[in-house]
MARPALUM-255714 format. One line per field, with one value per residue (C-alpha): residue number from 1; chain; x, z, y. Coordinates in steps of 0.05 Angstrom, whole numbers, m for minus. Each point is the difference from the previous one (the first is absolute). Example, Ala and Ser with C-alpha at 12.3 -4.5 7.8 and 13.67 -1.06 7.14 Angstrom:
BEGIN
n <- c(1, 2)
chain <- c(A, A)
px <- c(246, 27)
pz <- c(156, m13)
py <- c(m90, 69)
This chain:
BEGIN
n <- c(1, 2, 3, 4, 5, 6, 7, 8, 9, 10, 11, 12, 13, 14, 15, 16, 17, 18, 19, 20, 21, 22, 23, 24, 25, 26, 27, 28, 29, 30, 31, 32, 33, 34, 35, 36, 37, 38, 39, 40, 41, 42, 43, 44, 45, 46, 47, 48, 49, 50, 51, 52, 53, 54, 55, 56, 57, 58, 59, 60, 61, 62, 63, 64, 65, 66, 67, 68, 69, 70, 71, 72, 73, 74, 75, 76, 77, 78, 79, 80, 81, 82, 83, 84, 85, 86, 87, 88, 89, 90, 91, 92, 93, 94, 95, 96, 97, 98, 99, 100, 101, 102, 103, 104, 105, 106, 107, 108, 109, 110, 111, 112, 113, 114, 115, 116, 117, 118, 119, 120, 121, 122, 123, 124, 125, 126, 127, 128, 129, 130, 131, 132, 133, 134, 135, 136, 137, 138, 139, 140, 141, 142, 143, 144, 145, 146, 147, 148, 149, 150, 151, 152, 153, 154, 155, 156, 157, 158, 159, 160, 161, 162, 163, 164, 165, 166, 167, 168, 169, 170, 171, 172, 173, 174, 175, 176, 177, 178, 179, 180, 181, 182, 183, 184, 185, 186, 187, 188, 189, 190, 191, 192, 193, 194, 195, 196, 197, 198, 199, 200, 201, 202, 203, 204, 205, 206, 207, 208, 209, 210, 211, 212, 213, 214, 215, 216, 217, 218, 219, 220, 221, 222, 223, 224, 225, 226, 227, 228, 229, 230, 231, 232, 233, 234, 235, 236, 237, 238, 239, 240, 241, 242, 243, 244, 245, 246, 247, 248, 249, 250, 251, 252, 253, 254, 255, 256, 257, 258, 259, 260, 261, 262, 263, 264, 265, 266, 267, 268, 269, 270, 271, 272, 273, 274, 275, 276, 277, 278, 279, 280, 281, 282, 283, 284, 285, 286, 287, 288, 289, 290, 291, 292, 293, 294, 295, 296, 297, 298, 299, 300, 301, 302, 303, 304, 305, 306, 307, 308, 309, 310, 311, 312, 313, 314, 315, 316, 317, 318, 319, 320, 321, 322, 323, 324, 325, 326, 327, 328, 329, 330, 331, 332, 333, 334, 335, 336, 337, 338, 339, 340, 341, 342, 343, 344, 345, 346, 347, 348, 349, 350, 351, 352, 353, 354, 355, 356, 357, 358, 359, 360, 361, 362, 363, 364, 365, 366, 367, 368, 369, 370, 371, 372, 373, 374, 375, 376, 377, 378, 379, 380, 381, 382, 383, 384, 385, 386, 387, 388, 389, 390, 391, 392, 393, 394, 395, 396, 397, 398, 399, 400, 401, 402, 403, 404, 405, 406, 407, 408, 409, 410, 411, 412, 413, 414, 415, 416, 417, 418, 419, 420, 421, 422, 423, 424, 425, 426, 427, 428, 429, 430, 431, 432, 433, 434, 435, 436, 437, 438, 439, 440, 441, 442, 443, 444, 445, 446, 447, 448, 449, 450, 451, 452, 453, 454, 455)
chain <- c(A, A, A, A, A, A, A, A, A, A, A, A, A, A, A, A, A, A, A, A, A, A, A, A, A, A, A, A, A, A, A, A, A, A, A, A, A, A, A, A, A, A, A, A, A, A, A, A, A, A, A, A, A, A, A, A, A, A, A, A, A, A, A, A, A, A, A, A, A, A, A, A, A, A, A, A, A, A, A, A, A, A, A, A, A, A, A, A, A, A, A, A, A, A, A, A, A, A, A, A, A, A, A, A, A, A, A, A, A, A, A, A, A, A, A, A, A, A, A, A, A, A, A, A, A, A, A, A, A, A, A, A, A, A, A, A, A, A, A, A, A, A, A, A, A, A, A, A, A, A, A, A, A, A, A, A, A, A, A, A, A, A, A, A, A, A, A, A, A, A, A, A, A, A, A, A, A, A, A, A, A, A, A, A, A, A, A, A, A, A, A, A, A, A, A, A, A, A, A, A, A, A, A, A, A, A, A, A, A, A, A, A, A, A, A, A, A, A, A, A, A, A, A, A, A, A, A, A, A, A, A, A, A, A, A, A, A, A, A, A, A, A, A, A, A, A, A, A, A, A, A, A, A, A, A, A, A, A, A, A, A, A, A, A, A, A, A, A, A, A, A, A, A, A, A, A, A, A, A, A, A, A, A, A, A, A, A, A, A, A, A, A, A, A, A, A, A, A, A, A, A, A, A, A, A, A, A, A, A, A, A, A, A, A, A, A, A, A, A, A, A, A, A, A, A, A, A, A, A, A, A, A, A, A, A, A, A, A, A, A, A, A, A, A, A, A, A, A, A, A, A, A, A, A, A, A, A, A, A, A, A, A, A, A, A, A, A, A, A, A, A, A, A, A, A, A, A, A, A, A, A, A, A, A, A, A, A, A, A, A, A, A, A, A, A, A, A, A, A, A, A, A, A, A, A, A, A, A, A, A, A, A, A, A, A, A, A, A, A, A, A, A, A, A, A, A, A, A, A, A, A, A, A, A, A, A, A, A, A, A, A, A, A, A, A, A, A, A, A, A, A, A, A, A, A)
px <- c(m527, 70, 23, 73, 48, 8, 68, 20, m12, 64, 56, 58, 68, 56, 68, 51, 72, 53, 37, m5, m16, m68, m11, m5, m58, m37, m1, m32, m59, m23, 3, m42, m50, m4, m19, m51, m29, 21, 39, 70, 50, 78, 36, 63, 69, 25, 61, m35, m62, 46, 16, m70, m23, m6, m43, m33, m18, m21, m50, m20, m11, m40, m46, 17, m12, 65, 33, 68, 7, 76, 22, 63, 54, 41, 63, 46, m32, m4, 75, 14, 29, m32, m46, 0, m74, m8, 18, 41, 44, 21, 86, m3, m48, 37, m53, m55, m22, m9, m28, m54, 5, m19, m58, m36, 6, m44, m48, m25, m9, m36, m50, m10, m7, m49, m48, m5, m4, m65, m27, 5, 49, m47, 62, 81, 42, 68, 62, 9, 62, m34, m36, m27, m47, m43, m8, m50, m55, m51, m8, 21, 80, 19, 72, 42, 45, 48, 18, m37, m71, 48, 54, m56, m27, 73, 12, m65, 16, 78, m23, m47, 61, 45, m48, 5, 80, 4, 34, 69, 57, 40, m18, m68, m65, m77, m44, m60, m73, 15, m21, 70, 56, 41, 69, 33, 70, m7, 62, m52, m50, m24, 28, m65, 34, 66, 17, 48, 54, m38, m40, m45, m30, m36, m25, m34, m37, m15, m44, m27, m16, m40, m30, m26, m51, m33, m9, m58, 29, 61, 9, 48, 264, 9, 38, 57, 29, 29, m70, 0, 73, m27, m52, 43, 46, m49, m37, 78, m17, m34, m68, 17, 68, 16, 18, m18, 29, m16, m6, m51, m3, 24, 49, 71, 50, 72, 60, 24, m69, m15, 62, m25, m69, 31, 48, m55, m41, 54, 19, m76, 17, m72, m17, m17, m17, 31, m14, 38, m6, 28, 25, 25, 41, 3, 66, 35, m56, 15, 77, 10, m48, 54, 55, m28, m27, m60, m45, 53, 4, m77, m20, m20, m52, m8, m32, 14, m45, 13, m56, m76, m16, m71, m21, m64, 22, 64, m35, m66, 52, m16, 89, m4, 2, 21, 7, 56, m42, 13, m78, m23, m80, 0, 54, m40, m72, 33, 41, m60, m39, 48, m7, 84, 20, 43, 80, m9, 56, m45, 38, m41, m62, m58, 31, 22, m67, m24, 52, m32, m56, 30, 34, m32, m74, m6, 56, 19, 71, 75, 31, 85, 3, 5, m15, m4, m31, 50, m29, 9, 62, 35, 25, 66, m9, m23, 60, m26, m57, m11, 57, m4, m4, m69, m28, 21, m28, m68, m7, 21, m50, m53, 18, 5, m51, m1, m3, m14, m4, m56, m50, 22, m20, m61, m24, 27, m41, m63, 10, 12, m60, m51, 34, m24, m61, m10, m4, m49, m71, m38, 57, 30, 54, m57, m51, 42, 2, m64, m25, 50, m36, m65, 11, 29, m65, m46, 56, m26, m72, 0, 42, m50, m57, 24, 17, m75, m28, 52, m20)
pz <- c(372, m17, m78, m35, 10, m68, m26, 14, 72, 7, 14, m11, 45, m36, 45, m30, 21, m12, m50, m77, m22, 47, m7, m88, 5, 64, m35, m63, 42, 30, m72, m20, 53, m7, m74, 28, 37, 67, 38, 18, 54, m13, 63, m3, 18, m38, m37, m23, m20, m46, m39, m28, 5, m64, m29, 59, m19, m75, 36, 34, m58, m36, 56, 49, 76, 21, 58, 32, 68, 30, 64, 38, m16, 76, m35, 42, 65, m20, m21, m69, m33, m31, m65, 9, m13, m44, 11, m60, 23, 68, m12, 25, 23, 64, 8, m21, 83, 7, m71, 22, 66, m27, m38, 62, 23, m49, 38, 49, m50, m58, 59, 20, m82, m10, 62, m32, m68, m47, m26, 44, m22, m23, m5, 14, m65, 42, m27, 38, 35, 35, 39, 61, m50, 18, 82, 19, m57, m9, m83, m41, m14, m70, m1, m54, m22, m52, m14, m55, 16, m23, 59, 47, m24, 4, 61, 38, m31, 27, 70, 7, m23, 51, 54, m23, m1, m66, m44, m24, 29, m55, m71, m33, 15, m33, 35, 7, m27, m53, m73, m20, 20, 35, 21, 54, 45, 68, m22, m47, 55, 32, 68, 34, m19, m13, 54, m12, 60, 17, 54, 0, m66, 43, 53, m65, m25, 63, 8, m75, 10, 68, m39, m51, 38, 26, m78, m36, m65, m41, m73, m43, m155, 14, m51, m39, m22, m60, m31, m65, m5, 16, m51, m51, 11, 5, m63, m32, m7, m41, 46, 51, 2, 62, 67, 68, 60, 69, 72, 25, 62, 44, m32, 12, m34, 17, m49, m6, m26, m35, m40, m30, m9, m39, m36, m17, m36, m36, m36, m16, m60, 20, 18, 64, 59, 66, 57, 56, 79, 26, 76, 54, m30, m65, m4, m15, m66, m23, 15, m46, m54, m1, m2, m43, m52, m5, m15, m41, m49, m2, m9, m71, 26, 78, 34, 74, 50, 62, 63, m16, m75, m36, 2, m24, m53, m23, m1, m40, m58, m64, m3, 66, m13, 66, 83, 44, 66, 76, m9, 50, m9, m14, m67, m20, m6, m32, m54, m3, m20, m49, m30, 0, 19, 67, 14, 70, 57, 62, 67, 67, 33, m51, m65, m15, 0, m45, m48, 12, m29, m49, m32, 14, 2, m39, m50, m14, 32, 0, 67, 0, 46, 78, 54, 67, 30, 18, 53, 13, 26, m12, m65, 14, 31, m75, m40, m73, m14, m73, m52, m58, m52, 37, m12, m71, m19, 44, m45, m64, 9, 19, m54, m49, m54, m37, 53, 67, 9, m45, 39, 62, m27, m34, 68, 31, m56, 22, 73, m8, m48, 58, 54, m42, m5, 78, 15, m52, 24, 14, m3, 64, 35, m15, 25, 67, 21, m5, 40, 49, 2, m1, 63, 31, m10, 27, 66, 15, m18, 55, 48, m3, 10, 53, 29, m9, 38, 60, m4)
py <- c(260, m4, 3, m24, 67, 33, m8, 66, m6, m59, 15, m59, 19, m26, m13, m24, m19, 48, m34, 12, m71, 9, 69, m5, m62, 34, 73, m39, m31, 67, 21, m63, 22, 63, m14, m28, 65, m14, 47, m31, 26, m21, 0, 8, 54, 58, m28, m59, 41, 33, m71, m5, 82, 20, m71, 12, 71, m27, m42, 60, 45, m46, m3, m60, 12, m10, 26, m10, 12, 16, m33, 19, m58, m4, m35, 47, m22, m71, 4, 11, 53, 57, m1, m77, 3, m68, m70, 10, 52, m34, 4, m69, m66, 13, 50, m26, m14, 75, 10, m49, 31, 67, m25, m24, 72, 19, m32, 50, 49, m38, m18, 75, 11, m54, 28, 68, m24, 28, m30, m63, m60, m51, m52, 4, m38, m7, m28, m72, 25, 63, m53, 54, 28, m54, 11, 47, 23, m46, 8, m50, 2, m31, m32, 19, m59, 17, m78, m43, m54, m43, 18, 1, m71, m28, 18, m17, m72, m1, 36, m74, m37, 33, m12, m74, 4, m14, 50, m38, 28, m15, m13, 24, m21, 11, 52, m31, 15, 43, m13, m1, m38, 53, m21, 34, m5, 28, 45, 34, 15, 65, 11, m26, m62, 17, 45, 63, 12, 67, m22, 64, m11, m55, 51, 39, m68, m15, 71, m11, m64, 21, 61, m41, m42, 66, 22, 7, m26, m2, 20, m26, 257, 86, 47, m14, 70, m20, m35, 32, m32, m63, 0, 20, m54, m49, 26, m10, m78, m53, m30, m59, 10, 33, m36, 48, m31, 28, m31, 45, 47, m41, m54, 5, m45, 4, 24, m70, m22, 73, m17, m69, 41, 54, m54, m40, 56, 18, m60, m18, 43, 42, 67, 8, 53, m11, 35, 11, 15, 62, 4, m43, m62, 18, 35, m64, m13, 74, m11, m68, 42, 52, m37, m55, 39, m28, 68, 20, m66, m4, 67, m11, m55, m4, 63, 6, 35, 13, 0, 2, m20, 13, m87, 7, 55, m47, m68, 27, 18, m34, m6, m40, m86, m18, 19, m20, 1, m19, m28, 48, 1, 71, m13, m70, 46, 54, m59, m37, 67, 16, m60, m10, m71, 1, m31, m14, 10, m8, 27, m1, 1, m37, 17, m74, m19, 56, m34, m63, 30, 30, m57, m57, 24, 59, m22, 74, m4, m32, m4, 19, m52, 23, m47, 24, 61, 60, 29, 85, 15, m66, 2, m4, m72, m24, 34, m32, m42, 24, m6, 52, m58, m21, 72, m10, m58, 20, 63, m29, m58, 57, 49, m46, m2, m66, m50, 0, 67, 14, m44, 42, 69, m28, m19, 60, 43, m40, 15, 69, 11, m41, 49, 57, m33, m12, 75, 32, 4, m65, m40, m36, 62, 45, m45, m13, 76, 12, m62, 21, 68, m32, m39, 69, 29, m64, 1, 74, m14, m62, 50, 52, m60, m19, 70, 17, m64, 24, 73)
């Protein structure tokens, strides 16, 4: 007679892709599970184990099952320069064929890693774009999709439309079947509909998209050195007054349109934090701050930081009123959380529709105004879409108290205090990972039943 493996005995293999704005959401999950008392194996390479090591080795020391497992990243063979380990890090999307390249070398040896594995992998959670994880064991693989229900609804509606030939060229039209009216230009559409000029980006869909329909399901910031700075300038002012603006890991604006960004924060008359890239491109950004002197004439209100900035650590600030965000879903959950309303500047990929949501939905947000999608590594075919007097009036009407703005951050409050809700025990986020571990367990009980009937 076969009986439901104990919890102990799973083991969940997380794989996530090499890039930060996967890696912080997947590293979460196997601590979710682990909570949980199953053992969980992160996959992943040395210099991106070292992003999330030492929360990692918290998780540890209170007594999670956690184990990270270090593959050897091939980015020299596949072509890219040393220590370029993370998508992140890649000096240009030039190379992001071989970055994507080198990934699928990883293949071979997460197979070998997975057959020796003990105890045995009772399921694989793979990011959606390391799509090979799903050819050759036969336990169930879980699809991580770091986009929204929402996204996903949207766009199974506009993938029936398309097939129908009717998404508008030109002007905006209604996606269909939602409980909202959600207006749309095909200008603000992901490149599934939209497409970019990087013709390999298609080759990658086309593999997840394969990957997908052999999957057993699909389920929907690192160290800043100078923290204690950070808190103390943030501790410095009054509650809801600050403004942090930051276009994520991935988001890359153009000096032109940095300029009416940095022009527009300024004259909103606010606080604000504003972080910066560092690396390829943004000499020009760091060149007009230098010779504008913008750091210099807002030092006494506008802290800059350069590279990786503490999100989550920033936005849960009781001086924070307001987030300048690209819309990426990572930066909505972690706004939303906070319970800050959002002043939306959506870029690429889906993050127009997570201002859809947003604004229109949710009413939690005020969109500066963009209109089209800028797709990775074509900003400089969009020179300026956003004037700074847009930003202004977007954060003004946000951070304002009296009117408009006050209904926003009531409703934002509410949000954030339900998504606090959603993950204590009983409640729905809690409820979610342990069904999903539930139906783990019934998988391997029905495995070994019908092992026993063949032996």
């Amino acid at each position: 007679m076969t009986t439901v493996p104990a919890l102990a005995e799973l083991n969940f293999v997380v794989i996530p892709l090499l890039s930060t704005s996967h890696l912080i959401p997947l590293a979460d999950m196997a601590k979710l599970l682990a909570q949980q008392g199953v053992t969980v194996t992160l996959v992943t390479t040395a210099l991106n184990a070292a992003r999330f090591t030492a929360a990692i080795d918290r998780a540890i020391r209170s007594g999670l099952v956690i184990r990270v497992v270090e593959l050897q990243f091939k980015g020299k063979e596949a072509g890219l320069p040393e220590g370029c380990e993370n998508h992140n890090d890649v000096p240009g999307l030039n190379y992001r064929r071989q970055f994507f390249a080198a990934i699928d070398m990883l293949q071979e040896q997460t197979e070998k890693l997975l057959e020796d594995m003990k105890p045995k992998p009772s399921c694989i959670i793979s990011d959606a774009y390391v799509a090979w994880t799903a050819d050759k064991f036969q336990i169930p693989r879980i699809v991580f999709d770091g986009m929204s229900c929402f996204n996903q609804m949207c766009k199974h509606n506009m993938y029936i439309l398309k097939d129908r030939n009717k998404i508008s060229e030109s002007g905006t039209f209604v996606i269909p079947d939602l409980p909202d009216r959600i207006e749309v230009t095909k200008a603000q559409l992901p490149a599934h509909f939209n497409p970019a000029g990087a013709v390999f980006i298609q080759d990658i869909r086309d593999k997840i998209r394969a990957a997908e329909k052999r999957a057993y399901g699909r389920g929907n910031k690192g160290s800043f050195d100078k923290e204690d700075i950070l808190k103390k300038w943030l501790d410095s002012w009054e509650p809801e007054t600050v403004v942090y603006a930051c276009f994520g890991s991935l988001g890359r604006i153009t000096v032109v349109q940095f300029v009416e960004l940095a022009l527009g924060l300024e004259a909103s008359g606010y606080p604000f934090i504003l972080v910066i890239k560092t690396g390829e491109g943004q000499a020009p950004i760091e060149e007009w701050i230098s010779k504008n002197g913008f750091e210099e004439r807002t030092k006494e209100r506008g802290l800059l930081i350069r590279g990786w900035s503490p999100q989550v650590v920033i936005l849960l600030h009781p001086a924070v009123g307001g987030f300048l965000t690209h819309c990426g879903w990572n930066s909505t959950v972690e706004g939303i959380s906070a319970g800050v309303p959002l002043i939306t500047w959506p870029l690429f990929a889906e993050q127009f529709l997570n201002e859809k949501l947003l604004e229109h939905v949710l009413n939690i947000a005020v969109g500066v105004g963009s209109q089209a999608i800028v797709h990775l590594g074509e900003e400089e075919k969009f020179g300026s879409q956003v004037s700074n007097k847009a930003v202004t009036d977007a954060i003004k009407k946000v951070m304002d108290k009296e009117k408009e703005g006050n209904k926003i951050r009531k409703r934002a409050r509410e949000l954030g205090e339900m998504a606090k809700r959603a993950v204590e025990d009983g409640e729905s986020s809690h409820l979610n990972v342990i069904l999903l571990i539930k139906e783990i367990q019934e998988f391997q009980l029905n495995q070994s039943a019908k092992n026993a009937l063949v032996d």
